[in-house]
N, C-alpha and C positions, 0 to 999 in steps of 0.2 A: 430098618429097611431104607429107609429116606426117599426123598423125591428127589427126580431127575430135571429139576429146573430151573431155566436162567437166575440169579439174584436179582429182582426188579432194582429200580435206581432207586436211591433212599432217599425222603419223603422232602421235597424242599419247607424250610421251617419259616421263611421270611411271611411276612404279611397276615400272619396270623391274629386273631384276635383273644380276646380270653378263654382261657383253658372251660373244656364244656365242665359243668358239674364244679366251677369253681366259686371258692366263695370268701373276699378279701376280711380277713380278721382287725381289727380298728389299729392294735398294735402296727400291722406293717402296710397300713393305706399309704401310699405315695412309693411304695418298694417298687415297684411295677415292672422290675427286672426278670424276665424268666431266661436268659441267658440262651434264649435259639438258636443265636447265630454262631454262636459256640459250639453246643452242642449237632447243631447242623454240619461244622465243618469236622466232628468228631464221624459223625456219621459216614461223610465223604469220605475221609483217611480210614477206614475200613469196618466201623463197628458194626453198621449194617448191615454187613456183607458177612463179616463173622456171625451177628446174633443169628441172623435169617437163614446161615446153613446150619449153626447147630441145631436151632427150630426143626430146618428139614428136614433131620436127620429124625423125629420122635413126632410129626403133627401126625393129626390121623388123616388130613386132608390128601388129596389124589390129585394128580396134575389138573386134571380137567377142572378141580373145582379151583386151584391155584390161577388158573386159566381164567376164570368165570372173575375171582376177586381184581389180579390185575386188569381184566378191561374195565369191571366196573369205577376203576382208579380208588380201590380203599389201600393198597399198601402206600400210595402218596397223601392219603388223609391222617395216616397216624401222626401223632403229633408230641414231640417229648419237650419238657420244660422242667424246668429249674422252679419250683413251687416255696415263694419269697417269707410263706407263710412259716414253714418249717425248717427251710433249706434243705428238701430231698428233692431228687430226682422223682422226677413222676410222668406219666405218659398217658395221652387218654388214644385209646383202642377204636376205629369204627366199627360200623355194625352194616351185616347189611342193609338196604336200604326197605320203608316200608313198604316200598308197591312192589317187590321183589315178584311177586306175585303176574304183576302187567307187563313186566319185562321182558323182551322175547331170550335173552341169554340166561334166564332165572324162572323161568315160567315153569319149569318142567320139573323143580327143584320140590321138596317134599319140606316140610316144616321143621325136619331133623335135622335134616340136613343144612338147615341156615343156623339155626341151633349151634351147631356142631363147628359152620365156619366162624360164627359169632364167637366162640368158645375158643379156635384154634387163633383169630387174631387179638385174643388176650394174649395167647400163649407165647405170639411172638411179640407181643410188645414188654412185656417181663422179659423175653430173654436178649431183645436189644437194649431194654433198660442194663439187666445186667450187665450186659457187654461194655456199653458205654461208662458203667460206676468204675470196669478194670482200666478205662482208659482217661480217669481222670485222677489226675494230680490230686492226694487229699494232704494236707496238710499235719503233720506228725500229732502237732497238739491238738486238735480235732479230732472228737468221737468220731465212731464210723456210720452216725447218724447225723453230722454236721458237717458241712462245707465250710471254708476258711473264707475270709473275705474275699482274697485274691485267687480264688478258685482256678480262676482262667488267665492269669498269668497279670493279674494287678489290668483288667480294661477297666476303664472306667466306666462310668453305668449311666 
């Protein structure tokens, strides 16, 4: 069926801090590269805009509640990085927030239903991941579970 609405702008990646739920393994302490601003200007040249209508095309979400995520500003909270420990691509998802409850644009909102939007911005963060793995250079002799050094065109780090 898909939903009928705008592509919000995709998520600015600068200024970030550590990935939530992350945890540096001894092997790769001092790696400290997650490659955002790469991957951010991947984002700008269209992957967001691709991942986020195929998304549209299968969420179970409804404008209104599309309506409800972008003012709360969580499609500019997701946050995608280059994870130094393994070299995959990974992305941590928001949630809505806990007082969703206090909120006058969420107040009205039933437990399932945050559920549900908690659930659909995984869904879209898997599918701009994907979008973004077709828009990156891998390197021929590189599994398709490893990134090559020069991933992003030999920057240095």
């Amino acid at each position: 069926m898909g939903l009928d609405v705008a592509v919000p702008e995709p998520p600015d990646l600068s200024n970030r801090g550590m990935p939530r739920e992350f945890e540096w393994e001894e092997e790769t302490l001092g790696s400290e590269e997650f490659y955002r601003e790469d991957l951010e200007d991947l984002l700008q040249e269209g992957a967001w805009k691709e991942g986020f209508n195929e998304w549209s095309e299968y969420t179970d979400l409804d404008e209104a509640h599309v309506r409800i995520v972008d003012d709360l500003g969580l499609f500019q909270a997701f946050d995608f990085f280059r994870d130094p420990t393994d070299g995959r691509l990974r992305f941590d998802a928001p949630t809505m927030p806990d007082d969703w409850r206090e909120r006058d644009a969420t107040e009205s909102l039933e437990s399932g239903t945050v559920s549900m939007i908690d659930a659909a911005l995984q869904d879209l963060g898997r599918a701009v991941q994907e979008t973004l793995e077709d828009y990156i250079v891998r390197d021929d002799d590189a599994s398709e579970a490893d990134w090559s050094e020069d991933l992003f065109g030999g920057r240095d780090e």
